[in-house]
C-alpha positions as CSV (number, residue, x, y, z in Angstrom):
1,X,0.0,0.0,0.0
2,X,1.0,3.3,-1.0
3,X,2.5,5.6,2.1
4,X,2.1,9.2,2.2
5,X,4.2,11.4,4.2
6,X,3.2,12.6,7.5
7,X,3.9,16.2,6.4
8,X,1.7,15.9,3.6
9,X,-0.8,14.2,5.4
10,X,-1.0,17.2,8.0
11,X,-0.5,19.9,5.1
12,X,-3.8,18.7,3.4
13,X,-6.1,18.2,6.9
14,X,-5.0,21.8,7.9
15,X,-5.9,22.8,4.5
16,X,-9.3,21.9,4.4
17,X,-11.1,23.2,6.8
18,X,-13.9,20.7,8.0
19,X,-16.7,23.0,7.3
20,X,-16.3,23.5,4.0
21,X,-15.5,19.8,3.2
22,X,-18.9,19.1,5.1
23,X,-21.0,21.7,3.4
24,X,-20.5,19.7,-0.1
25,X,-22.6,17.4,1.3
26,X,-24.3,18.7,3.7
27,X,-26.6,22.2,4.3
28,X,-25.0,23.4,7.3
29,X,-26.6,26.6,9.9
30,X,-24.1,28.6,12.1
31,X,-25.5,28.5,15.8
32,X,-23.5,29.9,18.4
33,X,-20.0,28.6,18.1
34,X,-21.1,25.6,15.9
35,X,-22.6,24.8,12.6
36,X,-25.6,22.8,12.3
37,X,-27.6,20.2,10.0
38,X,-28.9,17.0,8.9
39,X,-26.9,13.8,9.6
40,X,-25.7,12.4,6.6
41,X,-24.9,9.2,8.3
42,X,-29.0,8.4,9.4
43,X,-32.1,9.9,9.0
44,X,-33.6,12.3,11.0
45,X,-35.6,15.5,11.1
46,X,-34.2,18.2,13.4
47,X,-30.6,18.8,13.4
48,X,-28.4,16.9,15.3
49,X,-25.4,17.0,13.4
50,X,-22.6,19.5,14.6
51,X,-19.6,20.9,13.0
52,X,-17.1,23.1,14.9
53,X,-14.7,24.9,13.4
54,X,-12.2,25.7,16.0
55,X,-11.7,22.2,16.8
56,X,-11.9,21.2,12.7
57,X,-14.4,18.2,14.3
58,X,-18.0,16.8,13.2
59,X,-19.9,14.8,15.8
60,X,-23.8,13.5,15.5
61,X,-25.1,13.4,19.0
62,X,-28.1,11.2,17.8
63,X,-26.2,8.4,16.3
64,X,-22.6,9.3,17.2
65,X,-21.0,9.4,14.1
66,X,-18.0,12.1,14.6
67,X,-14.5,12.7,13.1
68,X,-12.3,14.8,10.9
69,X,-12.6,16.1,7.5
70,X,-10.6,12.9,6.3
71,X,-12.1,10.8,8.1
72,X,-16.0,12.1,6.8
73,X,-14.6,11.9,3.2
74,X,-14.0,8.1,4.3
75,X,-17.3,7.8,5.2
76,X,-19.2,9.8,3.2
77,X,-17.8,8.5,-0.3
78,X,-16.9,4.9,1.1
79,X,-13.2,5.6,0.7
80,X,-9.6,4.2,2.2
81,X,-7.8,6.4,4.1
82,X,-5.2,7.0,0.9
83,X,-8.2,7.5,-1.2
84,X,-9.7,10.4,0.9
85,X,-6.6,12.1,1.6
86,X,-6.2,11.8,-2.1
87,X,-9.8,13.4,-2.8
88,X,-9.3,16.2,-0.5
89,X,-5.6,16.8,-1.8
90,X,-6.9,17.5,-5.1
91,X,-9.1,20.3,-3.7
92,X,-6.0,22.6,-2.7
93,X,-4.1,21.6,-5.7
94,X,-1.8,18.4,-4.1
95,X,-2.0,15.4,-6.8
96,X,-0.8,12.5,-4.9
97,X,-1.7,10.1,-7.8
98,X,-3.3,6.9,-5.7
99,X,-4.3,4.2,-7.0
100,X,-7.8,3.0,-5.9
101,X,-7.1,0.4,-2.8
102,X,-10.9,-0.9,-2.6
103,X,-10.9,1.0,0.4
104,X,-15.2,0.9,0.6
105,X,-14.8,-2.9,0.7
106,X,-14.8,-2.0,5.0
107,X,-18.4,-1.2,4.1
108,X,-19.5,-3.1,1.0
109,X,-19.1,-6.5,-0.1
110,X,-16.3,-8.1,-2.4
111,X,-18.6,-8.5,-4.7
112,X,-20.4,-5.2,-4.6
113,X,-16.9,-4.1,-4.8
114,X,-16.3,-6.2,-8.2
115,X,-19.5,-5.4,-9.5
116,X,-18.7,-1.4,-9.7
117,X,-15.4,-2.1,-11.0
118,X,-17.0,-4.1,-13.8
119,X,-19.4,-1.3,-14.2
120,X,-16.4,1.3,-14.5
121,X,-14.4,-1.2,-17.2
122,X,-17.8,-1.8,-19.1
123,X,-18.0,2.4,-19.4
124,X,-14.9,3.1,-20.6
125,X,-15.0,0.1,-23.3
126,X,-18.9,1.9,-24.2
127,X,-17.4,5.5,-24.5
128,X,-14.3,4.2,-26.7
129,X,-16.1,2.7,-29.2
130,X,-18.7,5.6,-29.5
131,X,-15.4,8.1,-30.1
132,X,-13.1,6.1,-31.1
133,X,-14.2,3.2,-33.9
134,X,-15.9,3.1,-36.9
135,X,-19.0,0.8,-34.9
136,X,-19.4,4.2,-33.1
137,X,-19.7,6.7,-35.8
138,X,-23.5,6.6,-36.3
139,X,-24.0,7.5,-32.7
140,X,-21.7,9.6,-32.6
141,X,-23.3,11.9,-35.7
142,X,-26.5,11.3,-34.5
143,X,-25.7,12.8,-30.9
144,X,-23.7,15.9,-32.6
145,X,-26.9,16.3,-34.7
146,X,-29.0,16.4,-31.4
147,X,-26.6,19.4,-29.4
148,X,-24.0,17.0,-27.8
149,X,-21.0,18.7,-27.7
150,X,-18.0,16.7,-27.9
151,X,-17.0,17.7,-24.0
152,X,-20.7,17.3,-22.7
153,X,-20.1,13.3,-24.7
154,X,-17.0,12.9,-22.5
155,X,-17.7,14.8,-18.9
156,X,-21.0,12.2,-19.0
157,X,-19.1,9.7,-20.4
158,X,-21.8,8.6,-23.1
159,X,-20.6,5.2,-24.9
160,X,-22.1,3.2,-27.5
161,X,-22.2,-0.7,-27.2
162,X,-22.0,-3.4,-30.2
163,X,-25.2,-5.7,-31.8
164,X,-22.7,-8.2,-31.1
165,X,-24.7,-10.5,-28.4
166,X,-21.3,-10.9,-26.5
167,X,-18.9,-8.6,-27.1
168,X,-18.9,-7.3,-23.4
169,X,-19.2,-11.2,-21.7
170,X,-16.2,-12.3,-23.6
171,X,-13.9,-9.0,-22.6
172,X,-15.3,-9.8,-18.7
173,X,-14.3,-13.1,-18.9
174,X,-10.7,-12.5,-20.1
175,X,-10.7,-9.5,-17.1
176,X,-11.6,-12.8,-14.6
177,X,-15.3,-11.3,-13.8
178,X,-17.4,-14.1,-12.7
179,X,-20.5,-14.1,-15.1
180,X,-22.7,-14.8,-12.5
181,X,-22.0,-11.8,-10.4
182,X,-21.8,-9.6,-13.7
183,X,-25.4,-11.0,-14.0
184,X,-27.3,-10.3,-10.9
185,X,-25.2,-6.5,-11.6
186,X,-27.6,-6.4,-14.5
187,X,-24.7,-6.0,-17.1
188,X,-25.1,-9.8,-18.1
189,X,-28.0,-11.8,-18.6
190,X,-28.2,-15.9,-18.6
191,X,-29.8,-17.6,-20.8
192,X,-32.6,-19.9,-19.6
193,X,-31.3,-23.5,-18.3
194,X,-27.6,-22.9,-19.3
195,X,-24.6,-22.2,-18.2
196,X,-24.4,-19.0,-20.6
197,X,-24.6,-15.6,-20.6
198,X,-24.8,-12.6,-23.2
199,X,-25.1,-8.9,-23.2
200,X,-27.8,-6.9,-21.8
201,X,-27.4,-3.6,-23.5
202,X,-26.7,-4.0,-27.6
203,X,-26.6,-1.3,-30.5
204,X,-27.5,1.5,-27.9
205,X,-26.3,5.0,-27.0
206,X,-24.7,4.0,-23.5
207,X,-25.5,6.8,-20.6
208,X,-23.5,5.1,-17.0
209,X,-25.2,5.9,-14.3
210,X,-23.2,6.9,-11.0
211,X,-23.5,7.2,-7.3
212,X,-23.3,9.7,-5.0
213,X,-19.6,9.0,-4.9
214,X,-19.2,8.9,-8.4
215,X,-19.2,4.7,-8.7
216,X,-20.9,3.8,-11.9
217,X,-23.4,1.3,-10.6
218,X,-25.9,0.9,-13.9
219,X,-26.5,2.2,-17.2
220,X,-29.6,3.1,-19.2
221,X,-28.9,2.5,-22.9
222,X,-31.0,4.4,-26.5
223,X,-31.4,2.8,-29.2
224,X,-30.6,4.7,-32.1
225,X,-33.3,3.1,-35.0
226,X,-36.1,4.7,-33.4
227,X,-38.6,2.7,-35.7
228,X,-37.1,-0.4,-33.9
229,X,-39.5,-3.0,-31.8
230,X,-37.2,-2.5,-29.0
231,X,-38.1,0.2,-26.0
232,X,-36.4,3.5,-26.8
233,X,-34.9,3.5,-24.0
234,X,-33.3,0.1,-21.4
235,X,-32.5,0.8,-17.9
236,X,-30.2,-1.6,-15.8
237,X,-32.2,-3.9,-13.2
238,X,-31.8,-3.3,-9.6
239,X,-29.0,-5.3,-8.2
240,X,-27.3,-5.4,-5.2
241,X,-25.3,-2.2,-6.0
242,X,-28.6,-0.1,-8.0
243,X,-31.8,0.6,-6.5
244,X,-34.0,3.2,-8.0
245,X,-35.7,4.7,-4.9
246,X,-32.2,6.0,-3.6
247,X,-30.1,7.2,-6.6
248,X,-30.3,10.2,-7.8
249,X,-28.9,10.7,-11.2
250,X,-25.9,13.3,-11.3
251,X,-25.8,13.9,-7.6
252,X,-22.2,13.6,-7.8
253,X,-21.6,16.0,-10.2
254,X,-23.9,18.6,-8.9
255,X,-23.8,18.5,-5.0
256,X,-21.8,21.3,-4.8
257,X,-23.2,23.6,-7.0
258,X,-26.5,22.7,-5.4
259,X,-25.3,24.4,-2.3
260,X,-23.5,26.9,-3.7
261,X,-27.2,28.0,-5.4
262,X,-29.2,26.6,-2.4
263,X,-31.0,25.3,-4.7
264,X,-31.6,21.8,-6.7
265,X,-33.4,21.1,-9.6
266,X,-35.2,17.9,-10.0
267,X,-36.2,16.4,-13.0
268,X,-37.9,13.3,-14.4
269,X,-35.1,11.8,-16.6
270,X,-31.4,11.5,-16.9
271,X,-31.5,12.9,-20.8
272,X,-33.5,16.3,-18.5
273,X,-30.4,16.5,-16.8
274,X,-27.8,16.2,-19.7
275,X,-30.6,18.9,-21.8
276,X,-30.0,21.4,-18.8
277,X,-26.7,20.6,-18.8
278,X,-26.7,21.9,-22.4
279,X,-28.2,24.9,-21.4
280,X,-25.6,25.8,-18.5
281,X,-27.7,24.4,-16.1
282,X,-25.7,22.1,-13.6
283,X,-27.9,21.8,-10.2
284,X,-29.7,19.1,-11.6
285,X,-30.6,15.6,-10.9
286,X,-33.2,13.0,-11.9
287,X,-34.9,9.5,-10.9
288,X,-34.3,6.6,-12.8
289,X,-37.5,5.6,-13.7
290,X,-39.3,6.0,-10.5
291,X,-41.4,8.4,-8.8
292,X,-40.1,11.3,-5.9
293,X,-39.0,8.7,-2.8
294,X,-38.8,9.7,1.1
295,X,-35.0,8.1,0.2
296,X,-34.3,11.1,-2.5
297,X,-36.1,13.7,-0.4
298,X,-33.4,12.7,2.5
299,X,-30.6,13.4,0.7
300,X,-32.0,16.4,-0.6
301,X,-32.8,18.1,2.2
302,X,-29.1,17.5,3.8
303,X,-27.9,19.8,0.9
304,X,-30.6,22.4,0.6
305,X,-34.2,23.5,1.6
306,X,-35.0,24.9,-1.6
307,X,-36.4,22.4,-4.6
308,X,-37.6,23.4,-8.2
309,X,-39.4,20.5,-10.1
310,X,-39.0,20.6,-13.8
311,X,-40.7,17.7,-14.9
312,X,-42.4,16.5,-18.7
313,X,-45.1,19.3,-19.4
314,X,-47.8,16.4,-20.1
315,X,-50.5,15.0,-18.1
316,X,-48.3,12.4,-16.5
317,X,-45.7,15.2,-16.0
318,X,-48.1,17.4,-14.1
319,X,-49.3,14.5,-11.9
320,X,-45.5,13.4,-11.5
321,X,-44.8,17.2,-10.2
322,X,-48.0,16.5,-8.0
323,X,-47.0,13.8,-5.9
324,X,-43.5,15.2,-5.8
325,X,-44.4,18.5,-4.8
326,X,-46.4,16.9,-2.0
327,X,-43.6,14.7,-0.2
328,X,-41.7,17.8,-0.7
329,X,-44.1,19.9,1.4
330,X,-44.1,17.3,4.0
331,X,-41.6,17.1,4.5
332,X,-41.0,20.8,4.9
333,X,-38.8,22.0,2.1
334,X,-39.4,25.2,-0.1
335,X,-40.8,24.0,-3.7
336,X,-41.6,25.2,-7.0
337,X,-42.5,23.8,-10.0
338,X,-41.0,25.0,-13.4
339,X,-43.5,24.1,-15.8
340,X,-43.1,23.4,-20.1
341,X,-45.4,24.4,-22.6
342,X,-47.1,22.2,-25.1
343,X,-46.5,18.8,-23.3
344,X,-42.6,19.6,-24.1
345,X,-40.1,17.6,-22.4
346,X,-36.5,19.9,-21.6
347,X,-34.7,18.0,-24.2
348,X,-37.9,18.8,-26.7
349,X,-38.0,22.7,-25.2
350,X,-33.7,23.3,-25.8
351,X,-34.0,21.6,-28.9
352,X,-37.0,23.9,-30.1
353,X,-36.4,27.4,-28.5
354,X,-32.6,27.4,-27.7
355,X,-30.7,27.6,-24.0
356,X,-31.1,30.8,-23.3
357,X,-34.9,30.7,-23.5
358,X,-34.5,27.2,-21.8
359,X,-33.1,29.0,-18.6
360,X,-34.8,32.6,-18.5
361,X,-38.8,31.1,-19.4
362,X,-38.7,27.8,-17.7
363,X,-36.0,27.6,-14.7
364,X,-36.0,31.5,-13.4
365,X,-39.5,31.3,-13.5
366,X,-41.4,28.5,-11.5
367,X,-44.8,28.5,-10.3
368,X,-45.0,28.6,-6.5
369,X,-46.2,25.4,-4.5
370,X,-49.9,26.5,-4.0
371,X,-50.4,28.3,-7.6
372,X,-49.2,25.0,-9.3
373,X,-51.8,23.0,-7.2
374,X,-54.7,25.1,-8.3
375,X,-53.6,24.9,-11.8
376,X,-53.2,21.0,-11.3
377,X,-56.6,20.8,-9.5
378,X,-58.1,23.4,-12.5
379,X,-57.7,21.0,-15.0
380,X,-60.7,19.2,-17.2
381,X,-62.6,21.4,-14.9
382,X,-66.1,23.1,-16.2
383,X,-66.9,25.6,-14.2
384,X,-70.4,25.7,-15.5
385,X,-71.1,22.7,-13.4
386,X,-71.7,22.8,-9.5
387,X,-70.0,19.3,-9.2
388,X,-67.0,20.8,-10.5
389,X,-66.6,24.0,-8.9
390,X,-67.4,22.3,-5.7
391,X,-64.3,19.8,-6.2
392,X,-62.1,22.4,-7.3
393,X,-62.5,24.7,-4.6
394,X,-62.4,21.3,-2.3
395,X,-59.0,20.3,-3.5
396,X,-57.4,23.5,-3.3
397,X,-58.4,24.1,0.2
398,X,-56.9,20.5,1.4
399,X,-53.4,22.2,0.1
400,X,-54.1,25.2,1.9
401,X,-54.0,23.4,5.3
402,X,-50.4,23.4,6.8
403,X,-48.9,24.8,3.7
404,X,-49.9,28.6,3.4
405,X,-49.7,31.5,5.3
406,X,-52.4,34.0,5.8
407,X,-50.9,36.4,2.9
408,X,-51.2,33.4,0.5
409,X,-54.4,32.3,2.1
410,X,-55.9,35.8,1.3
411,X,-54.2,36.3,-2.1
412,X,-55.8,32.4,-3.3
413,X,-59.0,33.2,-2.0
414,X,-59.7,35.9,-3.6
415,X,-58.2,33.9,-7.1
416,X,-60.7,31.3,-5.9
417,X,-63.9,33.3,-5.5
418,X,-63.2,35.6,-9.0
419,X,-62.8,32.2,-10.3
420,X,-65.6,30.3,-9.5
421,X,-68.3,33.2,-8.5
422,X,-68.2,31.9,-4.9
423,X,-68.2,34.8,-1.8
424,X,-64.7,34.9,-0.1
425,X,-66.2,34.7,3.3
426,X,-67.8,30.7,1.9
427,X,-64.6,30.2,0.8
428,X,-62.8,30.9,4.2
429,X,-65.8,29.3,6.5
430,X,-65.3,25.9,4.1
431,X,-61.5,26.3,4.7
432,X,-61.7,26.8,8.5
433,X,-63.8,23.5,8.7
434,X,-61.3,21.6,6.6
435,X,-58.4,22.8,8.9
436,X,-60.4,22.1,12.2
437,X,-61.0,18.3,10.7
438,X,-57.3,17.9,9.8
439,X,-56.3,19.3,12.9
440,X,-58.5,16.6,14.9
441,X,-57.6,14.2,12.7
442,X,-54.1,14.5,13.7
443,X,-54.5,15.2,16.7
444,X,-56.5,11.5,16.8
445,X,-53.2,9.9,15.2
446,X,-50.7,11.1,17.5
447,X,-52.1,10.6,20.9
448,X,-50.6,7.6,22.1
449,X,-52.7,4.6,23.4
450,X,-54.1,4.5,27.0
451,X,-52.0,1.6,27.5
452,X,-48.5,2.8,26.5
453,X,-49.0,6.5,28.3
454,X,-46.5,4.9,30.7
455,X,-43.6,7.4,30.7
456,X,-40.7,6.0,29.2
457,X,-37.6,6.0,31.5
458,X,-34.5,7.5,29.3
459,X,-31.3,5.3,29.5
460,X,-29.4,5.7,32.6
461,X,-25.5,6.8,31.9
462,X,-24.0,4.5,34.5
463,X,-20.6,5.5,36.3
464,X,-19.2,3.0,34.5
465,X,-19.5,4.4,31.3
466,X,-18.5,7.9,32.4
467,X,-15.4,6.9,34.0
468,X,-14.2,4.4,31.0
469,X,-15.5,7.7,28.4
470,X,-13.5,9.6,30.8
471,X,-10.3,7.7,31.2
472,X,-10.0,7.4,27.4
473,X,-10.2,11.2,27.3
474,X,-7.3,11.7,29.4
475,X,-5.6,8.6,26.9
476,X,-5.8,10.5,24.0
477,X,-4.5,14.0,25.5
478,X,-1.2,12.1,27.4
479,X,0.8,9.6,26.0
480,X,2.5,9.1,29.5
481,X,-1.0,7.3,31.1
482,X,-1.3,5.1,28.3
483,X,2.4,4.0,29.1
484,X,1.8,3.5,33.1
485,X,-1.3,1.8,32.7
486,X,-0.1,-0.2,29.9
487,X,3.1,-1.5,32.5
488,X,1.0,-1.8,35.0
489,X,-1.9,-3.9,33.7
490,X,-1.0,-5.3,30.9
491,X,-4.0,-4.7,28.2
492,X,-6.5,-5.3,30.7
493,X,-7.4,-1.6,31.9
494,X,-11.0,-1.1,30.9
495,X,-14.2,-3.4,31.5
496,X,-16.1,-3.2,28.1
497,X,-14.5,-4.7,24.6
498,X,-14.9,-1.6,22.7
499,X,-12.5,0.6,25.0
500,X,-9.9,-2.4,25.5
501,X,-9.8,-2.5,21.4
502,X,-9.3,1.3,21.1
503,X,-6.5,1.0,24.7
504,X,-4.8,-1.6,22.1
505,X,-4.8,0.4,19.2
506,X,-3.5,3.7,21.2
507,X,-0.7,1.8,22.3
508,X,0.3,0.6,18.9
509,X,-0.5,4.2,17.1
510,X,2.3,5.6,20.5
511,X,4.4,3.6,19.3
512,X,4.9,4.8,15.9
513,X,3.4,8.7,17.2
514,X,5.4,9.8,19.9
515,X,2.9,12.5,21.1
516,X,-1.0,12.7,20.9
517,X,-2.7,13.4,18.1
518,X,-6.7,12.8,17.9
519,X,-6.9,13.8,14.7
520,X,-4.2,11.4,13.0
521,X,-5.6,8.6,15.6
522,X,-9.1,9.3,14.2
523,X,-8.0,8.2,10.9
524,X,-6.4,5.2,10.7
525,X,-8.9,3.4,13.2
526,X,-11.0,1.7,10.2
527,X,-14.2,0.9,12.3
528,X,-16.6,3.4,12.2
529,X,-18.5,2.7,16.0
530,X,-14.9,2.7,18.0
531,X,-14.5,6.1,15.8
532,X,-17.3,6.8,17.7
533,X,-16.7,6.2,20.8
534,X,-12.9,8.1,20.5
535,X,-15.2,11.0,19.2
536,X,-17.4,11.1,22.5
537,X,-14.5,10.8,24.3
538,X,-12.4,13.8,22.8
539,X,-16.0,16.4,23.6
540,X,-15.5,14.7,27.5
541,X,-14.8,17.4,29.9
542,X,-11.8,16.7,31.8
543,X,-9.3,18.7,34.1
544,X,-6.3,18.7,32.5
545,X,-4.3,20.2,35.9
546,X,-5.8,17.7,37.8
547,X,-5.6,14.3,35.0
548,X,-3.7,12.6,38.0
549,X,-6.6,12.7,40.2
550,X,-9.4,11.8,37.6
551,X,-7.3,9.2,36.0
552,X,-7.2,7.6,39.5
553,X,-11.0,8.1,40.4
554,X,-11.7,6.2,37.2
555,X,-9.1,3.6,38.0
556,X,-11.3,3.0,41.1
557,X,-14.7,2.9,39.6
558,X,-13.5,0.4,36.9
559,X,-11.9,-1.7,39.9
560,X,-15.1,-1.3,41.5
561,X,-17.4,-2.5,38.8
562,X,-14.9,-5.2,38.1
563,X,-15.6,-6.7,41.7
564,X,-19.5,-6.2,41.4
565,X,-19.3,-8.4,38.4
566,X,-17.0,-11.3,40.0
567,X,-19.6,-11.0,42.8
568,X,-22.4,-11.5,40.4
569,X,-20.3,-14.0,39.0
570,X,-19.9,-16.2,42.2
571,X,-23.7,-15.6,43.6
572,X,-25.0,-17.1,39.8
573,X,-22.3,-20.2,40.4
574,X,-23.6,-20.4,44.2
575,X,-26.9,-20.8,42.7
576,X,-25.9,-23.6,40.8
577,X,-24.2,-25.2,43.4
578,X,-27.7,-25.4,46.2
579,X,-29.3,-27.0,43.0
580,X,-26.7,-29.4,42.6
581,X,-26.5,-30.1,46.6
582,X,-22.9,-29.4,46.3
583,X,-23.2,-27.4,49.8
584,X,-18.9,-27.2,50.2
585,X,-18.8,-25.5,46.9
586,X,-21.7,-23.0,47.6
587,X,-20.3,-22.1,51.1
588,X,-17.2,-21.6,49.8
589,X,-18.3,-19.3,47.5
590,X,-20.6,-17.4,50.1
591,X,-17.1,-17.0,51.8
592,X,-15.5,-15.4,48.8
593,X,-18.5,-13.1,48.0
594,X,-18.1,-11.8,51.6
595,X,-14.3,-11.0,51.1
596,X,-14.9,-9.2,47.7
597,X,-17.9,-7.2,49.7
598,X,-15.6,-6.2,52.5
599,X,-12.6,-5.1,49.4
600,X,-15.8,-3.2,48.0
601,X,-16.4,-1.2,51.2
602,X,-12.5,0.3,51.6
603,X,-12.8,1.7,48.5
């Protein structure tokens, strides 16, 4: 494995400060001293994750994920150590030149592993024949002809693949990829009852998918004869390393122009993203052939609260936006809806009317939440009829409740009643009964059952756990106490596994770092929950003046614990013993339980 100097290693973790590393990924809120946002690492809905700056630290304090800016890159992008130092080295200009070490496989399988690597081979074999043979030249003009720039062909990567049936099975096979694996990746597919497999994608326009650490984990592939029996367009299946409800197509690229713009824009397609991009447009993602998920919305909502939809300007389209817009709302997060004319699609709209037009008539000017519902909910409407009028003024309303405020409220109403020749003050009495149902309704759904009103004790920190928290503390500040306690108790210091693991490791890591260093220790531990528990120990208050003393306080509770469990021990074994009438064994234990108590009481 490759080794990079120490001196580099500190140059680049100096160099990037942790906040702006972390603000790629996540949308983060100065409070006080700290920054603030949504863990990256699990879900949640108020803010939990902190950032400080003067300490160049992250911790979660709801599921205890914490570290440095290296070691979130590790996390965060599934990354060796090398790799993330690499990553972040090319952000202030250092090109250390690492070769990939497989570093994710801590997190994902072998064969995940494999699987993206076949992915990445079977991309770049797809984009050299589209640019590079005569197989490819077709394509190649027909994707000039549509506005693909040669640059947009390569940053996307865009590839053509062969009619052959196995052109990409026989180069797998020579690279020593297990058919079997490249089938359940959805490159492959095996033909019924045999031992054989072909190609999925053939004679199509290749577009690689990627993931949000830029791992190309599927592909969907055009076919160029449109006339042809074949779908216009072939996704890859889900498989172990692709599932639709959580990628986002381009997120990689885009994340941090997202939160440069504090905004996103979502679309319905991958070939919407790459017709934006066309247009300068490069806060964009898409689904892959699935509708809005709770899964996309998270990661969303860690970068930004602001969301435009610009999906397909047909029926579908509009009912697409709907449901979108709607998770969206629930979930609390500004959104507006850019909508095209003529059932126009964004690749149809550049195509027709140019960029430019692209950009100032359809992105910088979105309908707001509530003015795209009514327009939704206007539709194939007759206001001539009561029936109609009565739904349309119905549906509105239900938006209205928890997502307007009285300015909006006041400004729709009076849309509503020019509208439908229906008195503002009916309007507002049908609202306020619609509001005072929901609000029962919820109120119904939330309070607990009779039976569980039982308040729930919260976990009790024992002293255990504060004195093994705290002894570590004092661990990672002086190398000295790792050194006494090391010679004077061999590797046995601490009670629970975890913290014996991480005393282990520190006295390795002393060995080769003469003096403390959290940050560097932080990094080359591998597994993410002692990382964890190192982080809660660094934000432990402790009295640096007065180490000796604490150090020796903890010394005592862990003793003390120690002895509680020996006498738990012996009374389980005494136990035994009665059962068995083995009364000399029992009483003999009974007289060592007595000697531990008395050991317990000088203390």
């Amino acid at each position: 494995m490759q080794r990079i100097p120490e001196e580099t290693i500190e140059q680049i973790r100096t160099s990037n400060d942790v906040v702006d590393v972390i603000s790629e990924y996540v949308q983060l809120t100065k409070r006080g001293r700290n920054w603030f946002g949504l863990c990256p690492f699990h879900g949640e809905q108020t803010p939990s994750f902190s950032v400080s700056q003067d300490k160049q630290i992250f911790h979660c304090f709801g599921c205890g994920a914490g570290g440095n800016a290296i070691t979130f890159v590790m996390d965060i992008d599934n990354l060796s150590f090398q790799e993330a130092v690499s990553k972040l080295g090319s952000r202030i200009g250092i090109d250390l030149d690492i070769e990939p070490q497989n570093g994710e496989a801590k997190t994902v399988s072998k064969e995940e592993t494999r699987m993206k690597e076949a992915h990445t081979f079977a991309m770049n074999y797809y984009h050299h024949l589209l640019l590079n043979t005569e197989e490819g030249e077709k394509a190649l003009h027909y994707l000039e002809e549509r506005g693909f720039s040669r640059e947009l062909i390569e940053q996307y990567r865009i590839g053509w693949s062969l009619p052959n049936w196995d052109a990409l099975t026989t180069l797998l096979e020579r690279k020593g990829f297990n058919p079997t694996e490249m089938a359940q990746s959805g490159l492959l597919i095996q033909k019924e009852n045999k031992n054989e497999y072909f190609d999925r994608f053939r004679e199509r326009i290749m577009f690689p998918v990627r993931d949000e650490a830029g791992h190309v984990i599927a592909f969907s592939g055009r076919v160029l004869n449109t006339e042809s029996q074949d779908a216009k367009y072939m996704n890859s299946p889900e498989s172990p390393i692709f599932q639709k409800s959580k990628v986002l197509y381009n997120l990689d690229v885009a994340r941090p122009i997202i939160r440069k713009k504090h905004k996103v824009i979502v679309m319905e397609g991958f070939m919407d993203v790459i017709a934006a991009a066309k247009a300068g447009i490069m806060n964009t993602v898409a689904t892959m052939g699935t509708s809005l998920t709770k899964e996309h919305v998270n990661k969303l909502k860690r970068l930004t609260d602001s969301v435009t939809l610009c999906y397909d300007g047909d029926a579908a389209g509009l009912e697409a936006a709907k449901r979108a817009a709607q998770l969206l709302m629930q979930d609390k997060v500004k959104t507006e809806i850019a909508i095209l004319p003529d059932q126009m699609d964004p690749d149809d709209f550049v195509q027709k009317n140019g960029a430019e037009a692209f950009e100032k008539q359809i992105i910088e000017r979105p309908h707001a939440y509530l003015a795209f519902m009514m327009m939704v909910a206007r539709r194939n409407k007759n206001f001539q009829f009561e029936n109609d009028t009565l739904q349309y003024v119905q549906e509105v309303l239900e938006h209205f409740v928890g997502n307007s405020s009285p300015v909006e409220r006041d400004l729709y109403i009076r849309q509503l009643a020019n509208e439908t020749n229906i008195s503002e003050d009916a309007i507002y009495q049908q609202f306020r009964k619609i509001e005072g149902k929901n609000i029962k309704q919820n109120s119904r759904q939330q309070a607990p059952p009779v039976a569980q009103n039982a308040p729930v004790s919260r976990k009790r920190i024992q002293a255990i756990d504060r004195a093994e928290k705290l002894l570590l503390a004092h661990m990672l500040h002086q190398v000295d106490i790792v050194d006494r306690l090391h010679q004077d108790h061999g590797l046995h210091v601490f009670i629970h596994d975890p913290y014996e693991a991480i005393f282990v490791r520190l006295i390795g890591f002393y060995d080769t770092y003469p003096q403390a260093d959290t940050h560097r220790f932080l990094e080359i531990l591998e597994d993410t929950e002692l990382r964890k528990l190192v982080m809660e120990a660094t934000l432990t208050e402790r009295d640096p003046e007065h180490a000796s003393e604490e150090v020796s306080d903890c010394l005592r509770q862990i003793n003390k614990h120690r002895i509680e469990l020996q006498i738990q021990t012996k009374m389980h074994e005494s136990k035994e013993a009665e059962k068995l009438q083995d009364m000399t064994r029992a009483l003999e234990l009974a007289k060592q339980m007595i000697d531990l108590k008395k050991s317990l009481s000088t203390m």
